[in-house]
TORMI-377210 format. One record per residue (C-alpha): chain; y negated, z, x. Coordinates in pm, whole numbers, always signed. Example, Ala and Ser with C-alpha at 12.3 -4.5 7.8 and 13.67 -1.06 7.14 Angstrom:
# residues 2
(timar "A"; (+450; +780; +1230)),
(timar "A"; (+106; +714; +1367)),
END
This chain:
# residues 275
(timar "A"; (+2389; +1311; -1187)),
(timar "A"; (+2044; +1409; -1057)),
(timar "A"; (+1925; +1723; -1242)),
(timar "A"; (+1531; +1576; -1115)),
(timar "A"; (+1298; +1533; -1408)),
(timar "A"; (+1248; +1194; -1523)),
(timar "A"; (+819; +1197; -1415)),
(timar "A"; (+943; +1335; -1036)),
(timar "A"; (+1238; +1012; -1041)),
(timar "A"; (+1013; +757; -1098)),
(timar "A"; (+727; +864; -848)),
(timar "A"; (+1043; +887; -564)),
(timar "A"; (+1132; +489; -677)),
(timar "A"; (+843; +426; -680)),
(timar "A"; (+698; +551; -322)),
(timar "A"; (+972; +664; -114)),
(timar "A"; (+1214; +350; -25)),
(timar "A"; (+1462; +444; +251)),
(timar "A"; (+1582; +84; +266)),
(timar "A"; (+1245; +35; +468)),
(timar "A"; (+1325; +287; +678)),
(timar "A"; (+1653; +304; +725)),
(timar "A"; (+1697; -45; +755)),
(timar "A"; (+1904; -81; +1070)),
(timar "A"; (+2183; +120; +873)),
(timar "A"; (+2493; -48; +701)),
(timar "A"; (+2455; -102; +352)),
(timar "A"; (+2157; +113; +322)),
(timar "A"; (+1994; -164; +76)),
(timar "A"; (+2287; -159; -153)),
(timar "A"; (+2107; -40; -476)),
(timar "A"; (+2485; +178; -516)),
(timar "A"; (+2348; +338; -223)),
(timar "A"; (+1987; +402; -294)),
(timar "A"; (+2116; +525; -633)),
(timar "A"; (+2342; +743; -494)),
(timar "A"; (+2080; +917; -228)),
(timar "A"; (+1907; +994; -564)),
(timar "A"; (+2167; +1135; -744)),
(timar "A"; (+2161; +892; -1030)),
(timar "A"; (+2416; +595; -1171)),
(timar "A"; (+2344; +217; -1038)),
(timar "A"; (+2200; +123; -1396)),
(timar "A"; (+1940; +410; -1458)),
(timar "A"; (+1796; +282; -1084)),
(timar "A"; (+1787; -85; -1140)),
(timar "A"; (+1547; +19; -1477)),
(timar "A"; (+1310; +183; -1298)),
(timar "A"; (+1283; -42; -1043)),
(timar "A"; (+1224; -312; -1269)),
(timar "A"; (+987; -70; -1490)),
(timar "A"; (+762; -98; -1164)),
(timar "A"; (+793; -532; -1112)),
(timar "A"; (+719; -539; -1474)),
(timar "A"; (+397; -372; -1461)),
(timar "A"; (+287; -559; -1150)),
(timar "A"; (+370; -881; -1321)),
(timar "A"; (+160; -775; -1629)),
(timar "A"; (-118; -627; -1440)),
(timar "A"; (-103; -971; -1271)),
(timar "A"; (-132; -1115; -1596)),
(timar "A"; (-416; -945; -1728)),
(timar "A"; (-641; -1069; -1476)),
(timar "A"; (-556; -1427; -1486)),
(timar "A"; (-646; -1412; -1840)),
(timar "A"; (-1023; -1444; -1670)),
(timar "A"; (-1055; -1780; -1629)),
(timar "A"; (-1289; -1698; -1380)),
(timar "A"; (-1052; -1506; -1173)),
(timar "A"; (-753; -1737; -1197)),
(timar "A"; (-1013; -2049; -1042)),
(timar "A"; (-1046; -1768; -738)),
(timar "A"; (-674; -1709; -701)),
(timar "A"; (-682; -2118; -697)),
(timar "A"; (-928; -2053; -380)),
(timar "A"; (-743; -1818; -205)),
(timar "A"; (-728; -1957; +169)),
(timar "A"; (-287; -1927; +202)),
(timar "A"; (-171; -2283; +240)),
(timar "A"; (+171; -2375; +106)),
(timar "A"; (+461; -2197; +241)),
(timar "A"; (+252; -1942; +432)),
(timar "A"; (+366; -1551; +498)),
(timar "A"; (+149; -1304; +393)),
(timar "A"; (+220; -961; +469)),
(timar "A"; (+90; -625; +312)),
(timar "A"; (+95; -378; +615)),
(timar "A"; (-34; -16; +535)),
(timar "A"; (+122; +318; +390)),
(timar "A"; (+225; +481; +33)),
(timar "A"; (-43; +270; -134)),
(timar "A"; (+82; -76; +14)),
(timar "A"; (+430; +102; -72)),
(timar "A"; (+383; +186; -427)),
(timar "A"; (+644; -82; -612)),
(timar "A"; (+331; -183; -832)),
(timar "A"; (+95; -184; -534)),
(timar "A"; (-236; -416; -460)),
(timar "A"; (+40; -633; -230)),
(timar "A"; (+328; -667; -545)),
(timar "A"; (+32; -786; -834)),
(timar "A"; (-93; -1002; -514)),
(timar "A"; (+272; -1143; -487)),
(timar "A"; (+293; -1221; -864)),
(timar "A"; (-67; -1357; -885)),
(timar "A"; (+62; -1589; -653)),
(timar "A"; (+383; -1651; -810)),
(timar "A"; (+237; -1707; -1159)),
(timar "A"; (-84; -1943; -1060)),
(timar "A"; (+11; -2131; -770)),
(timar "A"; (+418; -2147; -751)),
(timar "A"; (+471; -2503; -615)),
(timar "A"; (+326; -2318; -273)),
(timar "A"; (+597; -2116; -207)),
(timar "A"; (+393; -1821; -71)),
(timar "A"; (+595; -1576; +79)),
(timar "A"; (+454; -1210; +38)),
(timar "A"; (+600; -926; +212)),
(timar "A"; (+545; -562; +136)),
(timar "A"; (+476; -399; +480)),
(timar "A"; (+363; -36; +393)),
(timar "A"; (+595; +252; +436)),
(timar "A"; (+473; +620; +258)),
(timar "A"; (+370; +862; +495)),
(timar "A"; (+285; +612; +783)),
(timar "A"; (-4; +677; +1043)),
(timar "A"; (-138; +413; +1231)),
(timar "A"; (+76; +546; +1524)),
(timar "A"; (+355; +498; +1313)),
(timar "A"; (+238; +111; +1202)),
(timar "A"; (+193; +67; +1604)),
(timar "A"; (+546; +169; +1630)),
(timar "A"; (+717; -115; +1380)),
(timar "A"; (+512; -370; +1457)),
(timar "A"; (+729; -589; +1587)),
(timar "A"; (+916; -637; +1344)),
(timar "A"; (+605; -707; +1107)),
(timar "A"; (+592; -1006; +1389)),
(timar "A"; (+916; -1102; +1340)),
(timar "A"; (+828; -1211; +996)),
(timar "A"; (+636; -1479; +1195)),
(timar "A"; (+315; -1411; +919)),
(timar "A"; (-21; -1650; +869)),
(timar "A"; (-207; -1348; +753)),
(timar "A"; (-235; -966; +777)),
(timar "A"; (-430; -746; +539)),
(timar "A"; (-408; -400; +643)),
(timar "A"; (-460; -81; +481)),
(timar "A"; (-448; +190; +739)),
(timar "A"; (-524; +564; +835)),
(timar "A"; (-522; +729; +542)),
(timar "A"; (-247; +931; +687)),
(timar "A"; (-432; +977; +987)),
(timar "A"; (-653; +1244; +800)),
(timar "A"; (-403; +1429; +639)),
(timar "A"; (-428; +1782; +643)),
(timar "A"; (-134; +2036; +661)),
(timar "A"; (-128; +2374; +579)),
(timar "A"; (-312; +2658; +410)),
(timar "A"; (-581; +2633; +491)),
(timar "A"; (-537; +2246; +622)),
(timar "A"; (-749; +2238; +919)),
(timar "A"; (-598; +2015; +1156)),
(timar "A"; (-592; +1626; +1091)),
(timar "A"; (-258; +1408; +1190)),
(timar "A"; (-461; +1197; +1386)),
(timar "A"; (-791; +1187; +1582)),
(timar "A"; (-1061; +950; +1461)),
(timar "A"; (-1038; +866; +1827)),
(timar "A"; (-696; +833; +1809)),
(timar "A"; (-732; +634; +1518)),
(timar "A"; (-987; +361; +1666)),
(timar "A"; (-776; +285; +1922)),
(timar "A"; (-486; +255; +1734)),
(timar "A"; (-659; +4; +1488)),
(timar "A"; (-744; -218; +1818)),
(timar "A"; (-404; -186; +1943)),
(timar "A"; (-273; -333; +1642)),
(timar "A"; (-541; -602; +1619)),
(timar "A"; (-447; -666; +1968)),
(timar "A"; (-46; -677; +1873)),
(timar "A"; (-109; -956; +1609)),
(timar "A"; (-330; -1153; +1856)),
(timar "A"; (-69; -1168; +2115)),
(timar "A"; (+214; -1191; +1905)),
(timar "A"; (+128; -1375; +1589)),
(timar "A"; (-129; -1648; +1466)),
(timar "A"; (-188; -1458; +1172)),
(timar "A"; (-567; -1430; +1079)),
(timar "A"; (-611; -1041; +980)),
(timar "A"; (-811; -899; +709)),
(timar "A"; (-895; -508; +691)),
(timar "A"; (-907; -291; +352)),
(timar "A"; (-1098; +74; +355)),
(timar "A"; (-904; +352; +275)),
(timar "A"; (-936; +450; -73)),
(timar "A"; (-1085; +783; -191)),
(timar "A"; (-944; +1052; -351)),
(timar "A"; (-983; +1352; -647)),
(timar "A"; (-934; +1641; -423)),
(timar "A"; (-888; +1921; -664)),
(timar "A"; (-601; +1747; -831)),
(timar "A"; (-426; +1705; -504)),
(timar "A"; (-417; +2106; -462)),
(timar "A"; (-292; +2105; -781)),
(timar "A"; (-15; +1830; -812)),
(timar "A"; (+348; +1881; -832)),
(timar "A"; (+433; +1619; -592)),
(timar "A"; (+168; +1733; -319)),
(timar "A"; (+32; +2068; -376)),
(timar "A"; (+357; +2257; -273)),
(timar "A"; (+352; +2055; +8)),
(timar "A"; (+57; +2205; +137)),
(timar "A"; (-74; +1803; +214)),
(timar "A"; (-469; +1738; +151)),
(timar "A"; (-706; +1447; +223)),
(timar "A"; (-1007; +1509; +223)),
(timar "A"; (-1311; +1236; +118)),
(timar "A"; (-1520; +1323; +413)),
(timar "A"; (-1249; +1228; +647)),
(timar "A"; (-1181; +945; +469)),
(timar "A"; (-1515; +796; +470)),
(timar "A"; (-1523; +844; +865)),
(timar "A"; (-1175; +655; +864)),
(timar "A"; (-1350; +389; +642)),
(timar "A"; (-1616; +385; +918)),
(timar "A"; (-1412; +279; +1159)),
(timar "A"; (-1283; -3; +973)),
(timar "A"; (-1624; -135; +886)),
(timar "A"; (-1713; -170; +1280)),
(timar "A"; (-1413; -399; +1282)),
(timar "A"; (-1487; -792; +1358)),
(timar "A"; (-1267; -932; +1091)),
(timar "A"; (-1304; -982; +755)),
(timar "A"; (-1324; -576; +561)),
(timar "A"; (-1276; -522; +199)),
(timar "A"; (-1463; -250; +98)),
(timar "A"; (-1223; +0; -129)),
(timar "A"; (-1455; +306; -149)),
(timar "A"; (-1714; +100; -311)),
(timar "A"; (-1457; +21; -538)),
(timar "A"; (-1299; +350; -635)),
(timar "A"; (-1613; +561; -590)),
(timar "A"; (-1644; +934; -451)),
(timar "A"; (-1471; +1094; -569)),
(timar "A"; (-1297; +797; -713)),
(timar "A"; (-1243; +740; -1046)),
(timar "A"; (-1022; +924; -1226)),
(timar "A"; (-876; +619; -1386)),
(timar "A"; (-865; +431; -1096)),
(timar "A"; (-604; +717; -946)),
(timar "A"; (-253; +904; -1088)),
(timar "A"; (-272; +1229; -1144)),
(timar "A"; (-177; +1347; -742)),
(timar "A"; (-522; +1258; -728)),
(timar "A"; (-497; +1022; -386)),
(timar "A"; (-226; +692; -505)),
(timar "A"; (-387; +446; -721)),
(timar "A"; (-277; +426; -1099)),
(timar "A"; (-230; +79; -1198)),
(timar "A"; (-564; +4; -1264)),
(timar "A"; (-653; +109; -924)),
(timar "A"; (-419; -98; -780)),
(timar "A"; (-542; -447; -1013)),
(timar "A"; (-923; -318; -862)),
(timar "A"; (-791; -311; -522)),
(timar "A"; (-591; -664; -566)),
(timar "A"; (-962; -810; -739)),
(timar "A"; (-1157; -633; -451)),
(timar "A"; (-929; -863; -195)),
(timar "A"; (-896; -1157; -406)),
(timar "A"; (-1284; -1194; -435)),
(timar "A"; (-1343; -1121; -68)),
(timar "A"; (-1075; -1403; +68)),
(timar "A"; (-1174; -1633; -211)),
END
């Protein structure tokens, strides 16, 4: 049995998912098998895993209690039986991310549509690496794209971390390949999301990250969120939302992944921008 403590568990469920990336392996979604690269029995996996679709569903729940807000889920512009996919990194990831409480919104107001939402984002992903598997985000043949991307481009390795992953040039050009790539290979229309902000102090100092050496850093993520802004499709704003630094109850205590909260501001943010 896995000798990890039971708050380091849960944030590997819930961020890491080598079914995602591993997926051209035999039996690599088998939940025996994802137990079993975590060291723990088939039962204690399945409840945390569904610890995580709980929470989404709830958080999904709170905000329909607005009647307000469940007449702009009504709005939202997916016809009936339309793919949606969530394409992005650790935050698009997260198994109670803006995407999942999307997908239960969805499921909860408007189920006679039959709106299929796919989760997209893989931790740790750069836009080169989103370049890299987009074709099989095509494959899923989806009517819309909203993409949270580059975080990863500005994160900093080391001690001191100096050097980004990726070039802001880099990164501009990769965001217009990829705009390209679903114009020439989908008919999805494509909506952008910032990236969000972070508590740098408590990144430095977080179990998960700090030994790590990995930083982001808000200046370099406001010059990502730059970028997206110049783009011609619809942008959802996340900074605004968060703040800078963001809000401390708007993040977990890594200081850069959303808490749930964060995540239901994010899914609002999106729903109120399409709607």
């Amino acid at each position: 049995m896995s000798q990890m403590p039971v708050e380091q568990l849960a944030y590997a469920i819930q961020f890491y998912h080598p079914e995602k990336i591993l997926a051209e392996m035999p039996g690599i979604n088998n939940e025996a098998t994802l137990a079993a690269i975590l060291g723990i029995d088939i039962e204690r996996y399945r409840q945390i895993r569904e610890s995580f679709t709980v929470s989404a569903h709830e958080a999904a729940k709170v905000l329909l209690a607005a009647p307000t807000f469940s007449a702009l889920v009504d709005r939202l512009p997916f016809a009936p039986g339309a793919t949606v996919v969530g394409l992005g990194d650790s935050i698009t990831d997260d198994c109670q991310s803006w995407i999942e409480i999307l997908r239960h919104l969805l499921d909860i107001r408007r189920p006679c549509d039959a709106i299929k939402v796919v989760n997209a984002g893989i931790s740790g992903d750069t836009t080169t690496h989103i370049i890299s598997r987009f074709l099989k985000v095509a494959q899923q043949q989806p009517d819309w794209i909203i993409c949270m991307a580059g975080a990863n481009d500005v994160r900093r390795h080391g001690q001191p971390p100096t050097q980004v992953l990726v070039s802001l040039e880099e990164t501009a050009k990769n965001l217009k390949m990829l705009r390209h790539l679903a114009a020439t290979q989908t008919q999805a229309r494509w909506v952008w999301m910032t990236p969000t902000t972070a508590i740098e102090e408590q990144i430095e100092a977080d179990w998960a990250l700090g030994p790590l050496q990995e930083r982001w850093l808000n200046e370099d993520l406001a010059a990502v969120a730059a970028i997206v802004r110049q783009q011609p499709d619809p942008v959802v704003d996340l900074q605004e939302i968060l703040g800078v630094p963001a809000n401390p109850n708007l993040l977990l205590s890594d200081g850069i992944h959303p808490s749930l909260a964060g995540q239901q501001a994010i899914v609002s943010a999106l729903v109120k921008k399409l709607a």
